[in-house]
C-alpha positions in Angstrom: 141.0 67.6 99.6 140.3 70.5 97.5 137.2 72.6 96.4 136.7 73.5 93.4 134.7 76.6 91.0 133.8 75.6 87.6 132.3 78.1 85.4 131.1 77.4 82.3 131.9 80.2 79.8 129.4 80.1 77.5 126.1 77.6 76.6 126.3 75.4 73.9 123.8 75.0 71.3 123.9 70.9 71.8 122.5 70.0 75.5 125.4 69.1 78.0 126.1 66.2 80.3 127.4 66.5 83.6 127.1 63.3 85.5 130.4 62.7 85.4 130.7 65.9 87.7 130.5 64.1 91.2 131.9 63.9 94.4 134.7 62.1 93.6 136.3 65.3 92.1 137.0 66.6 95.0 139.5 64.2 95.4 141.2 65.5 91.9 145.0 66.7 92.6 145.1 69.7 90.1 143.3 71.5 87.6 145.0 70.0 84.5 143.1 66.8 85.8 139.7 68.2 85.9 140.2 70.2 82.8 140.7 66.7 81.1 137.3 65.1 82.0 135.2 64.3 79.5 132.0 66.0 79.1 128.9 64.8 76.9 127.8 67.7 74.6 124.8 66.4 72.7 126.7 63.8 70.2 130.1 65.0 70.9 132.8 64.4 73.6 134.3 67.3 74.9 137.4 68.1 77.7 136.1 70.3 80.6 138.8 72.7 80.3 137.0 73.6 76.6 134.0 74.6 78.6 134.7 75.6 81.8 137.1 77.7 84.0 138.6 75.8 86.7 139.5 77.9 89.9 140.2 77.0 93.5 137.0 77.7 95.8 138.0 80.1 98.7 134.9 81.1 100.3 131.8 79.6 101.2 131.1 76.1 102.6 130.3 74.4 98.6 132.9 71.3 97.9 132.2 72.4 94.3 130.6 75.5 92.7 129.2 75.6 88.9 128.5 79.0 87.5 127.5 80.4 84.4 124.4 79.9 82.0 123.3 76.1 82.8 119.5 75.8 81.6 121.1 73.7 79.0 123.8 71.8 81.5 121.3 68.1 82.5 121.7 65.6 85.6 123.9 67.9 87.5 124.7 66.1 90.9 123.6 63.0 89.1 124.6 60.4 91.8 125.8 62.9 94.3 127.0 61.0 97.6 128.7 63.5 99.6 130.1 67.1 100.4 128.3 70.4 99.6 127.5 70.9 95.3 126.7 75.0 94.7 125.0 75.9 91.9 125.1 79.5 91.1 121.7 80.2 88.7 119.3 77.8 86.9 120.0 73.7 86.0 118.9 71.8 83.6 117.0 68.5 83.4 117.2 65.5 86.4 118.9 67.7 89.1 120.0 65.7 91.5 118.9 62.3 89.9 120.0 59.1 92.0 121.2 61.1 94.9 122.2 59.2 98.1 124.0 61.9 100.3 125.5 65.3 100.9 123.7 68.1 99.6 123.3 70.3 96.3 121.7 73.6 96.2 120.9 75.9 93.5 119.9 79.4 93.5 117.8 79.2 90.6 115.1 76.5 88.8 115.8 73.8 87.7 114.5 71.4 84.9 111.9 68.3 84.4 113.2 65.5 86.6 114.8 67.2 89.6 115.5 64.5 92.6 114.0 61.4 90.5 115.1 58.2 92.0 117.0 60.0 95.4 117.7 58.2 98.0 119.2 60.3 100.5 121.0 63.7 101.0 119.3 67.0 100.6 118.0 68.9 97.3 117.3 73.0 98.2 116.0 74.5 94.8 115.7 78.7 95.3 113.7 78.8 92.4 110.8 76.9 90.5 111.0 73.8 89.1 109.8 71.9 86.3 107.7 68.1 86.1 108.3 65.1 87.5 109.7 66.3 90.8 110.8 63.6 93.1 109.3 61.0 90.9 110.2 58.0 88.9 112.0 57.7 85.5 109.7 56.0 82.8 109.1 52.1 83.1 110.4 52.2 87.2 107.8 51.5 90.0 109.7 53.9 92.6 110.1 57.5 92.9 111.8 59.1 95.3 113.2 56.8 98.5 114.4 59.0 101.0 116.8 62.4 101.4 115.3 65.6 102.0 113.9 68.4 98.8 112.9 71.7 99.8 111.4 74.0 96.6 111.0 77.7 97.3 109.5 78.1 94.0 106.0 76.6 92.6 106.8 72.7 91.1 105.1 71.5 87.9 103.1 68.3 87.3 103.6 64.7 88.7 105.7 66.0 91.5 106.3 62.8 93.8 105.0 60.4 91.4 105.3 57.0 93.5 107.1 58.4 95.7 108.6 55.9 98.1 110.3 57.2 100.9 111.4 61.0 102.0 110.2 64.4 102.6 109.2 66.9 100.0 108.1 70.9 101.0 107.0 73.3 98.3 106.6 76.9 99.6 105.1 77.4 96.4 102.2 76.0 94.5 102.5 72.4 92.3 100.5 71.5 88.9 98.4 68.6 88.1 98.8 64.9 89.9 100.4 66.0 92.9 101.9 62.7 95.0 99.8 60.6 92.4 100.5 57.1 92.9 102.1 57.8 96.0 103.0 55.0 98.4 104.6 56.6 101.1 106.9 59.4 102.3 105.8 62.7 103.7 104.8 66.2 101.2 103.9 69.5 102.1 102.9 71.9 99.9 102.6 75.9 100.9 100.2 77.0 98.0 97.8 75.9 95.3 97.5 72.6 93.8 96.5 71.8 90.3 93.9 69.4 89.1 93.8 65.4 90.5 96.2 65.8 93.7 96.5 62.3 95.3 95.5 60.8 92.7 95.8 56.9 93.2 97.4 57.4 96.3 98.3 54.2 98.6 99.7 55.5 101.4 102.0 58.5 102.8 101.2 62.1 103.8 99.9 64.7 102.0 99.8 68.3 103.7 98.4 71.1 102.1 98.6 74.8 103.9 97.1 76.8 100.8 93.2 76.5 99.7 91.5 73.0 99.5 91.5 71.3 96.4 88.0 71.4 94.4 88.1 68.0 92.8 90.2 65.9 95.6 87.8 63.1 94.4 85.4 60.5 95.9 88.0 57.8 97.0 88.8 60.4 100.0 86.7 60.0 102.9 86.7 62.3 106.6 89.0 60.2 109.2 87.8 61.9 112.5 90.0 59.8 114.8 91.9 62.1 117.3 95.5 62.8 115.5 96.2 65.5 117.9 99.4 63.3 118.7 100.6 62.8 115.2 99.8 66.2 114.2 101.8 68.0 116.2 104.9 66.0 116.3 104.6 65.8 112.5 104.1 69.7 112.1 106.9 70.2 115.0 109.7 67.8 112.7 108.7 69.9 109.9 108.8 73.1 111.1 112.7 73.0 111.2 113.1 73.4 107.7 111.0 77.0 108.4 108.7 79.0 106.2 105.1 77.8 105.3 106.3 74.2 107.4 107.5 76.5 110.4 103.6 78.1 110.0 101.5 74.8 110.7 102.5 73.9 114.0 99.7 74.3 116.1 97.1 75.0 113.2 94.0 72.6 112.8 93.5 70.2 110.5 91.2 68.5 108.6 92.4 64.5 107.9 91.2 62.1 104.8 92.2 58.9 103.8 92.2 57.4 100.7 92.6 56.8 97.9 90.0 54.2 98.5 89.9 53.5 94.3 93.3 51.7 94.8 92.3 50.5 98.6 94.7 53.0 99.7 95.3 54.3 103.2 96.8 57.5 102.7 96.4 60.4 104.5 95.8 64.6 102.9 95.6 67.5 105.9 94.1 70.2 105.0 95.0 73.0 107.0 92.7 76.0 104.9 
């Protein structure tokens, strides 16, 4: 099996396609078979080799490594199953899209649409990144269901739009509608949130270690039944992914449940 670094030389001006960059390259004999791959580059189709440099990987633990200028490179990892995908610097849109195993990390931020529709494996973004994190494409009724997506960056609006399944931590702060329309899964997030968090919420976990939210709404209402229990084994599972999740165990917290607009039952900690 062999390991692969792909750089790309230089960004297009048309938007590039990479979801035909999956696992199953590793499995490629030589480069003169990856150069051949066909890439989408806006209308056009375009060989690899055109765009990239193809080396052997010799160091690290990545099954494939992409380097270069990739803001403009989308859906990187799109339907990654297996084996370790490096991404040296930024991505572009849907990073990680349809996801069911292995893991992809990237150094820097990433795009709108990062994780949407995942279903396993792990997502570690070193950076920021953009909407619709861990959410659902347009017209679907599920979001993320299952895997793992760690952010140490801020994350923009919508993050974990009906969200199904998983667990999300942002060590950083999220915009407006955080885990709106959420129906289950567990999200933590380290700093502030914007306006509406919960926002229709049905069910799941919402933990939030920065300041309370202002304008959480009237469909959330105090649950003082003992969680002691649940807490700490929830904050102790957590806290192996370290940082602001590492922080919480053994810190108070205040429970609601809600959102009681949708007859929802989930649950927000506050731990400010």
């Amino acid at each position: 099996m062999n390991r692969w670094h792909l750089h790309l030389r230089h960004a297009p001006e048309a938007r590039l396609d990479l979801r035909s960059i999956g696992s199953h390259l590793r499995l490629a004999p030589d480069a003169d078979t990856l150069a051949a791959l066909p890439l989408a580059c806006g209308r056009d189709q375009l060989p690899l080799g055109t765009l990239f440099d193809i080396a052997p990987l010799t160091e690290g633990d990545a099954d494939l490594r992409l380097s270069g200028d990739l803001s403009r490179a989308d859906r990187i990892g799109w339907q990654w199953s297996e084996g370790v995908l490096e991404v040296i610097g930024g991505a572009g849109h849907h990073l990680g899209t349809a996801m069911s195993g292995g893991t992809v990390r990237i150094s820097g931020d990433a795009g709108d649409g990062a994780g949407i529709e995942m279903r396993g494996g792990e997502l570690r973004i070193g950076g920021h990144a953009g909407d619709y994190l861990a959410s659902t494409l347009p017209g679907s009724m599920d979001g993320m269901r299952g895997g793992l997506i760690v952010v140490d960056g801020s994350v923009g609006a919508r993050c974990a739009d009906r969200m199904r399944r998983g667990t999300v931590i942002v060590r950083g702060d999220a915009g407006d509608f955080l885990c709106s329309r959420l129906v289950a899964g567990t999200v933590l997030l380290g700093g502030r949130c914007g306006a509406h968090p919960a926002w229709g919420m049905r069910r799941g976990t919402l933990l939030l270690a920065g300041p309370a939210p202002a304008d959480l709404g009237d469909g959330f209402v105090p649950d003082h039944a003992d969680h002691g229990v649940f807490l700490a084994l929830l904050t102790r599972d957590l806290a192996r992914h370290g940082g602001v999740a590492a922080a919480l165990v053994g810190r108070p917290a205040r429970f609601l449940r809600g959102d009681l607009a949708v007859d929802g039952r989930g649950e927000v900690l506050l731990f400010a």
